[in-house]
VEXMAR-105664 format. One record per residue (C-alpha): z negated, x, y negated. Coordinates in steps of 0.1 Angstrom, whole numbers. Example, Ala and Ser with C-alpha at 12.3 -4.5 7.8 and 13.67 -1.06 7.14 Angstrom:
% residues 2
[[-78,123,45]]
[[-71,137,11]]
This chain:
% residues 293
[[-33,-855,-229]]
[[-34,-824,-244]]
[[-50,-789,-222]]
[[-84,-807,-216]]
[[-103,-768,-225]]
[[-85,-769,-258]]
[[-119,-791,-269]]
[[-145,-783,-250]]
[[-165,-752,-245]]
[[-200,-737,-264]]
[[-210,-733,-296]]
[[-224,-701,-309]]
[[-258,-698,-325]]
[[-263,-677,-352]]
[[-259,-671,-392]]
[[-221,-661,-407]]
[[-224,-637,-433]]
[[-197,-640,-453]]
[[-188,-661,-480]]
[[-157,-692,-485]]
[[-134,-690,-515]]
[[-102,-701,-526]]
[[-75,-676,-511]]
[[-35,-685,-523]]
[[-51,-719,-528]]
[[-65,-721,-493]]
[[-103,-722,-483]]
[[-110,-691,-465]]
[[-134,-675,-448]]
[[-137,-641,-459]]
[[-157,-618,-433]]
[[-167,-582,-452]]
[[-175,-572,-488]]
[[-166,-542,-504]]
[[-196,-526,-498]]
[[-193,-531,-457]]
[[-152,-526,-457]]
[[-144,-487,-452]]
[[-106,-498,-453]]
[[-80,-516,-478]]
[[-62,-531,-441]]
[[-72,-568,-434]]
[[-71,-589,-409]]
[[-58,-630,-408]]
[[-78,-649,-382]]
[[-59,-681,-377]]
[[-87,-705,-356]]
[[-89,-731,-329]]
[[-84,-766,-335]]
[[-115,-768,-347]]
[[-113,-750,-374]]
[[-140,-734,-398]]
[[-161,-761,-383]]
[[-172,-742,-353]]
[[-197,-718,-366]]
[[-184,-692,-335]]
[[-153,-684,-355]]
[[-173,-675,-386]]
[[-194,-651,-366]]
[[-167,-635,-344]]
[[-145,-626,-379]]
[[-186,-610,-387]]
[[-181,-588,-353]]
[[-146,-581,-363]]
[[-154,-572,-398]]
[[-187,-552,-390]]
[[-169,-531,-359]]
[[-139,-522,-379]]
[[-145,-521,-413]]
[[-113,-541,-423]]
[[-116,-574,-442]]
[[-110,-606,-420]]
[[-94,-639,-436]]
[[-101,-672,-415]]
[[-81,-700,-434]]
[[-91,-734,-431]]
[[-46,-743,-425]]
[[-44,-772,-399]]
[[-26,-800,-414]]
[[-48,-827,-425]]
[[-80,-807,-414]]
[[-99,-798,-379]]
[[-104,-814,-347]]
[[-139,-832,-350]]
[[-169,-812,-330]]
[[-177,-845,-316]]
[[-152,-843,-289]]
[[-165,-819,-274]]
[[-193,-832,-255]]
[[-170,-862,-253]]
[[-143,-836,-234]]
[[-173,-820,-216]]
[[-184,-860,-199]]
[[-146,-860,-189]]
[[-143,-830,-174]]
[[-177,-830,-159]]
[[-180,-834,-122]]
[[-186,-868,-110]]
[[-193,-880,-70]]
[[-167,-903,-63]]
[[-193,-927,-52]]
[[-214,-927,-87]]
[[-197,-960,-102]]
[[-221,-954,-138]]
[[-213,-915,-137]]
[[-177,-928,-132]]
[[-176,-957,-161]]
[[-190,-927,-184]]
[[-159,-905,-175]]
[[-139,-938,-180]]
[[-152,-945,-215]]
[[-154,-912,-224]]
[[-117,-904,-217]]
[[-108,-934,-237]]
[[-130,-919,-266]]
[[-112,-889,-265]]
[[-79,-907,-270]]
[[-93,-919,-300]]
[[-95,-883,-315]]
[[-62,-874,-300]]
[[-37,-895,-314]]
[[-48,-890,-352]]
[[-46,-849,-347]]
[[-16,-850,-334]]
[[1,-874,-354]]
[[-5,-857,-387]]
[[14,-831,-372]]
[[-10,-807,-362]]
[[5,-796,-330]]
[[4,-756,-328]]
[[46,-753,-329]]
[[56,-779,-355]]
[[69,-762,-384]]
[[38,-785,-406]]
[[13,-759,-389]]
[[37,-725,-389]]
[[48,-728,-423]]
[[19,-729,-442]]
[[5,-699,-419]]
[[36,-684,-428]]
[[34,-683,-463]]
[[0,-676,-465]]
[[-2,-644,-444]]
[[31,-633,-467]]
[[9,-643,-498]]
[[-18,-619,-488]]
[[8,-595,-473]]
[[23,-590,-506]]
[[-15,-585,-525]]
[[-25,-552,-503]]
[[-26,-524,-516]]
[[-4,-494,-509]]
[[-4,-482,-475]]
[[-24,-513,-461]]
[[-19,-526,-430]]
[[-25,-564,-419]]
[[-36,-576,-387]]
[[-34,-609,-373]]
[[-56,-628,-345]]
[[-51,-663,-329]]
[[-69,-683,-305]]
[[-55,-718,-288]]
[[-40,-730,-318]]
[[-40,-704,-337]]
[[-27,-682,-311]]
[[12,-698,-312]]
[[8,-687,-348]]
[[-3,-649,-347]]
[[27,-643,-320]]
[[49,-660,-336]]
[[45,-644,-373]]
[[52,-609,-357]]
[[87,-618,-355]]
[[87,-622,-393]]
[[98,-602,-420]]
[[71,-594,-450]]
[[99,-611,-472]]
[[124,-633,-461]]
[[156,-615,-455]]
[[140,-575,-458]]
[[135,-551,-428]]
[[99,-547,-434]]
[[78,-562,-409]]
[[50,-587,-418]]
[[27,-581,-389]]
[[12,-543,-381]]
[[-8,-558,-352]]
[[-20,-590,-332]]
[[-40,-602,-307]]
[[-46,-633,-293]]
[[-65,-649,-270]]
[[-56,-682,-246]]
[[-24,-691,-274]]
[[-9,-726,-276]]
[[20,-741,-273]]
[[41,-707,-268]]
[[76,-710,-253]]
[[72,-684,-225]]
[[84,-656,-222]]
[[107,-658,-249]]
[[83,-661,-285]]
[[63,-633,-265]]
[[92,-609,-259]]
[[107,-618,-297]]
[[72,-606,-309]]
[[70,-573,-294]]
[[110,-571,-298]]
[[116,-582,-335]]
[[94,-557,-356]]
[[77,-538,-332]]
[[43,-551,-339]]
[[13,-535,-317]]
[[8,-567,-294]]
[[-24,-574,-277]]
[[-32,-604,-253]]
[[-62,-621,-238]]
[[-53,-642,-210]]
[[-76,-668,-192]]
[[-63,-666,-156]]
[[-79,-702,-154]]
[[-53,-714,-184]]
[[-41,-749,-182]]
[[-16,-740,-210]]
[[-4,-707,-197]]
[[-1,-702,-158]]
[[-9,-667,-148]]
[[21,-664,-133]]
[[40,-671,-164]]
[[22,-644,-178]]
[[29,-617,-148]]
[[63,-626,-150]]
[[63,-623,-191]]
[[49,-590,-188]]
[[73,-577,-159]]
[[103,-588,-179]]
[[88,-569,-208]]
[[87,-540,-188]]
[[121,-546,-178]]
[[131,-547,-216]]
[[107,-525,-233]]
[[89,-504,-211]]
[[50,-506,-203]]
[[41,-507,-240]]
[[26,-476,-244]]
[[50,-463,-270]]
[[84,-458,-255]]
[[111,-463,-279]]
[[78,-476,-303]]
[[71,-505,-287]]
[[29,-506,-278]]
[[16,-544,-265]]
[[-9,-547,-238]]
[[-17,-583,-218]]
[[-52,-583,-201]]
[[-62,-611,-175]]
[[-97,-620,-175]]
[[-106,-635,-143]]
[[-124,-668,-130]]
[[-125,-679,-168]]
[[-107,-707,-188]]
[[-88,-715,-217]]
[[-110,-709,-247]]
[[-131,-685,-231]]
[[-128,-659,-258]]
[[-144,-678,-282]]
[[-158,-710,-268]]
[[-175,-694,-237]]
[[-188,-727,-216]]
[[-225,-728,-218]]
[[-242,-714,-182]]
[[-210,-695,-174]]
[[-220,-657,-174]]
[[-184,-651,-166]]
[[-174,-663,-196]]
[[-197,-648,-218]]
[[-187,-614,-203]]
[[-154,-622,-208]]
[[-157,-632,-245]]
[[-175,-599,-248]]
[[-145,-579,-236]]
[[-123,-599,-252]]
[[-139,-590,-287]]
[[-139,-555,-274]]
[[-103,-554,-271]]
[[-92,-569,-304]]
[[-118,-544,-322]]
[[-104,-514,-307]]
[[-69,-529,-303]]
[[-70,-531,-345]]
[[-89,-499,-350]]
[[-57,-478,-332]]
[[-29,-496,-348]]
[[-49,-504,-386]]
């Protein structure tokens, strides 16, 4: 099975106040109007895999928007659409924790994880798996697509999260134009990425085009021990520096404590340390894209 936290975790309440239209023939989520944007820079926010569907993403590309004044993007991209939100209070009954000795709390678990085999195996047979070319292509072209429309002197951002998080790394080692110098990315920042080869799509990253780099790491990850991630970052050291501008390379990795995958978004309901942490993870993209858009 597939990181059980990847589908499971809290919805947001609240209202999005932006508006969907047809983007380079995608359905997008477009966070800031021109009266609320105080910059021509933008920023592509590449989901979960659940999509537009979760209201939380809508309203975190609000924060991003409203903080920074950039324009946020959140295409609706995975192949053959979202993971259903009804698997995650089916992923929440699995996961749950159940006395050994509670045979009914047990069957639930049982029937429950059988359930959530039933959402599985469709996802991930259209191809939707975070580093099948199916899902990086498309992002690809898109974020090329809205590279190429900005105007003069523009810069473009890029955030990910779980799924979307294999793409945002991965596009900074991308050209704007397939076979030019220019880079595509100015800056990222993920939080809790998917499906990354470790430490060698973070290093090419930083490395390739020397985009501004910014990660949010659960220390709790399933996907992503936090050991990997010490290592990552001491090899980068090794090869770059410490990321604060030596020889122009900038990233910074940041490990929130006691918190899971999809923290930064999908906060568990009841956990305050999760909710701080999504807190300062929004904080650091917002003032990671102010410095470097």
């Amino acid at each position: 099975m597939a990181c059980p936290d990847c589908f499971r975790g809290g919805k947001a309440v609240g209202d999005p106040k932006g508006s969907i239209a047809t983007i380079h023939g995608v359905q997008t989520y477009v966070a800031g109007t021109p009266s609320t944007t105080t910059s021509s820079s933008t920023i592509i926010y590449y989901t979960d895999a659940f999509g537009l569907s979760l209201v939380n993403h809508k309203l975190l590309a609000d924060a991003y928007a409203s903080a920074t004044g950039f324009r946020v993007l959140v295409p609706d991209i995975i192949p053959g659409g979202h993971m259903s939100l009804k698997l995650m209070p089916i992923m929440d009954k699995v996961m749950g924790h159940v006395s050994l000795f509670n045979l009914w709390g047990q069957l639930i678990r049982l029937w429950s994880f059988f359930t959530a085999i039933t959402y599985f195996v469709p996802f991930f047979i259209r191809v939707a798996f975070p580093s099948f070319k199916t899902s990086f292509q498309p992002c690809l072209e898109y974020t090329r697509k809205v590279k190429a429309d900005l105007p003069p002197g523009a810069k473009l951002g890029v955030a990910g999260f779980c799924w979307g998080g294999y793409q945002s790394i991965n596009l900074c080692a991308q050209p704007a134009v397939e076979g030019c110098s220019e880079r595509l990315i100015d800056a990222q920042f993920c939080a809790h990425p998917s499906g990354l080869n470790v430490p060698t799509n973070i290093l090419h990253a930083i490395t390739e085009f020397k985009s501004a780099i910014a990660i949010a790491h659960a220390q709790d990850d399933w996907l992503l021990s936090t050991n990997r991630v010490e290592e990552t970052e001491a090899l980068l050291r090794q090869t770059v520096g410490r990321g604060k501008g030596q020889d122009g390379f900038n990233y910074q990795i940041k490990i929130y404590k006691n918190v899971g995958h999809g923290f930064a978004v999908r906060a568990k309901p009841g956990s305050s340390e999760e909710a701080n942490g999504a807190d300062e993870a929004k904080k650091q993209a917002i003032t990671w894209f102010k410095r470097w858009l």
